[in-house]
C-alpha positions in Angstrom: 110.1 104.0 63.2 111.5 100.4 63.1 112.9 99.0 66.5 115.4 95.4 65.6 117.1 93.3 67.6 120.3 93.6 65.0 121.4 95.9 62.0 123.5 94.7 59.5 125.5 97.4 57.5 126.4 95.7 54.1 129.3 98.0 51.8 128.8 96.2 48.4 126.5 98.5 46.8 127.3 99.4 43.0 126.9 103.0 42.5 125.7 102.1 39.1 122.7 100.5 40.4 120.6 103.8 40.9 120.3 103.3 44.3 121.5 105.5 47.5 120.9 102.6 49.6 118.3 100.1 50.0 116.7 99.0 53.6 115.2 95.5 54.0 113.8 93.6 57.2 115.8 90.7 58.0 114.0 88.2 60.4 114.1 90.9 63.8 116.4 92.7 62.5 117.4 95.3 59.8 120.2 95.0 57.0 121.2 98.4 55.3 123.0 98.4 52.1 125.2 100.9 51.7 127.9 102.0 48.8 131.5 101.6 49.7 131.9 105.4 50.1 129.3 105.8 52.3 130.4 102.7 54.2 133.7 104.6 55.1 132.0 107.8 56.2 129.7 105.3 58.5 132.8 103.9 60.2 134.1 107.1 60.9 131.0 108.1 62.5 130.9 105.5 64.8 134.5 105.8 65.8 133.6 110.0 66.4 130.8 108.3 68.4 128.7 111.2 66.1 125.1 110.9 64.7 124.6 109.7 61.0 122.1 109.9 58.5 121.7 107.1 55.5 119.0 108.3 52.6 117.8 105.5 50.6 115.9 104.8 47.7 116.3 105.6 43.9 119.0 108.0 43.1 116.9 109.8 40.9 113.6 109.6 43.3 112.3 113.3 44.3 111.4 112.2 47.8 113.5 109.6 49.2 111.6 106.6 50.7 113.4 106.1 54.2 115.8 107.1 56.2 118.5 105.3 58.6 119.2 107.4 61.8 121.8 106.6 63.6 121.6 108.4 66.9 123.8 108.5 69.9 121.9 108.7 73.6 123.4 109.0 76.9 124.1 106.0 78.5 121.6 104.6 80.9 123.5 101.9 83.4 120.6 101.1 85.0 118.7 99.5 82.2 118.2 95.8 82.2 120.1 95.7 85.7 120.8 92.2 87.5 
């Protein structure tokens, strides 16, 4: 589990380059690079306000090596109050 202070969602990921996505830290944050397709199916997501899932690692890997969870939590109004 990775907490950041940002996440960046990059869309320029080449299908060809045997990757379902790739995951790098990027100072306190976290960039995600994603294919275009999938970048679509993220926005959606996020409009639905629904949960969504990004696998990444090689394409061709049997285990994948991480996964990006993005999760949706009820909204606490008191937090960081003042």
């Amino acid at each position: 589990v990775t907490g950041a202070s940002f996440f960046v969602f990059s869309g320029a990921l080449k299908s060809s380059s045997g990757y379902l996505a790739k995951s790098s830290i990027v100072e306190d944050g976290v960039m995600v690079q994603i294919t275009a397709e999938n970048m679509d199916s993220l926005r959606q997501a996020l409009r639905e306000m629904k949960d969504f899932t990004i696998t990444c690692g090689k394409a061709d890997a049997e285990d994948p090596q991480e996964h990006v969870h993005i999760q949706w939590v009820e909204d606490d109004k008191n937090f960081n109050k003042g």
